[in-house]
N, C-alpha and C positions, 0 to 999 in steps of 0.2 A: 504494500500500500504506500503510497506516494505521499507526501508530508502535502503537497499542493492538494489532495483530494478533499472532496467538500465534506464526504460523507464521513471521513476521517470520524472517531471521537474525540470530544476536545480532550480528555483525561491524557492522548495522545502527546499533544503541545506540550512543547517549552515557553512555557512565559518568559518572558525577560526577566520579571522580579525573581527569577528564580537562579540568575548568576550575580556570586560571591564573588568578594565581598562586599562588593558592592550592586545595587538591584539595577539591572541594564538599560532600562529609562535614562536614571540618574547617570550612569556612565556617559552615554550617548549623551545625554547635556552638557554634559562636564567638557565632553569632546568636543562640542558644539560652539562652543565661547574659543575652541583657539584656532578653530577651521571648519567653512560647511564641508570639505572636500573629506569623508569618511568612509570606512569601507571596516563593517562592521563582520568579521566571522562567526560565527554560531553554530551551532548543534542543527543537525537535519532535519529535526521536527518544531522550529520554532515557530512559532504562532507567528504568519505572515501578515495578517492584518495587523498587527502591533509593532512592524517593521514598520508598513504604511505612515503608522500613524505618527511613527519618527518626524514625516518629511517635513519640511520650513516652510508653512504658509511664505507666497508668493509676496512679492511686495504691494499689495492693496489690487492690482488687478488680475482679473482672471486670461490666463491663453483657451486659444480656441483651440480643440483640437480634433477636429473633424467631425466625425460620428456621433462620435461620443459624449458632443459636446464642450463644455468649457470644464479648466481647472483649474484648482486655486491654489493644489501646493507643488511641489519643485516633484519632478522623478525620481520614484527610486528603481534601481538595477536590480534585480537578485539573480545569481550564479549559482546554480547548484555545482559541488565538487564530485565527483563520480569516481570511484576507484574500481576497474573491470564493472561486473554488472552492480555495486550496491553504493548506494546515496550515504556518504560520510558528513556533510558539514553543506551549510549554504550561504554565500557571502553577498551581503548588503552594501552597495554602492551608495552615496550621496553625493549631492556638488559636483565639483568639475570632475569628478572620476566617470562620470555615467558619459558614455557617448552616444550626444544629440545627432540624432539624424536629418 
């Protein structure tokens, strides 16, 4: 089962608050004050919409972005690492690491 699967159970997830010593919110802030440009590594089952919600509202305007419509915070990247066929770790882009197309 695929960490990206919807149907996944949440008991599955890694929350963030759940990396020592410090809870990965507060990490990711911390980081945040000395560069947007981050690239955060993590555990293969980590709760992806709480990566999302890392991202830097936008500076007060929204981008269009086709389809999908408009949005208001910055991209994030996610990499999954693969070793042969099994999912080890997935890394999280911000800022200038993510390449804009």
């Amino acid at each position: 089962m695929s960490f990206t699967d919807p149907t996944a159970p949440t008991s599955t997830l890694y929350p963030l608050s759940a990396i020592l010593p410090i809870n990965g919110k507060d990490l990711f802030d911390l980081c945040s004050t000395l560069t947007p440009n981050i690239a955060y590594y993590l555990p293969k089952n980590v709760n992806i919409d709480e990566l999302a919600q890392l991202a830097r509202p936008l500076d007060g305007s929204s981008l269009d972005v086709g389809i999908g419509g408009k949005r208001d915070k910055e991209w994030v990247e996610v990499e999954e690492e693969w070793v042969g066929d099994k999912l080890k770790a997935v890394t999280a882009y911000y800022g200038g690491l993510i390449a804009e197309e």
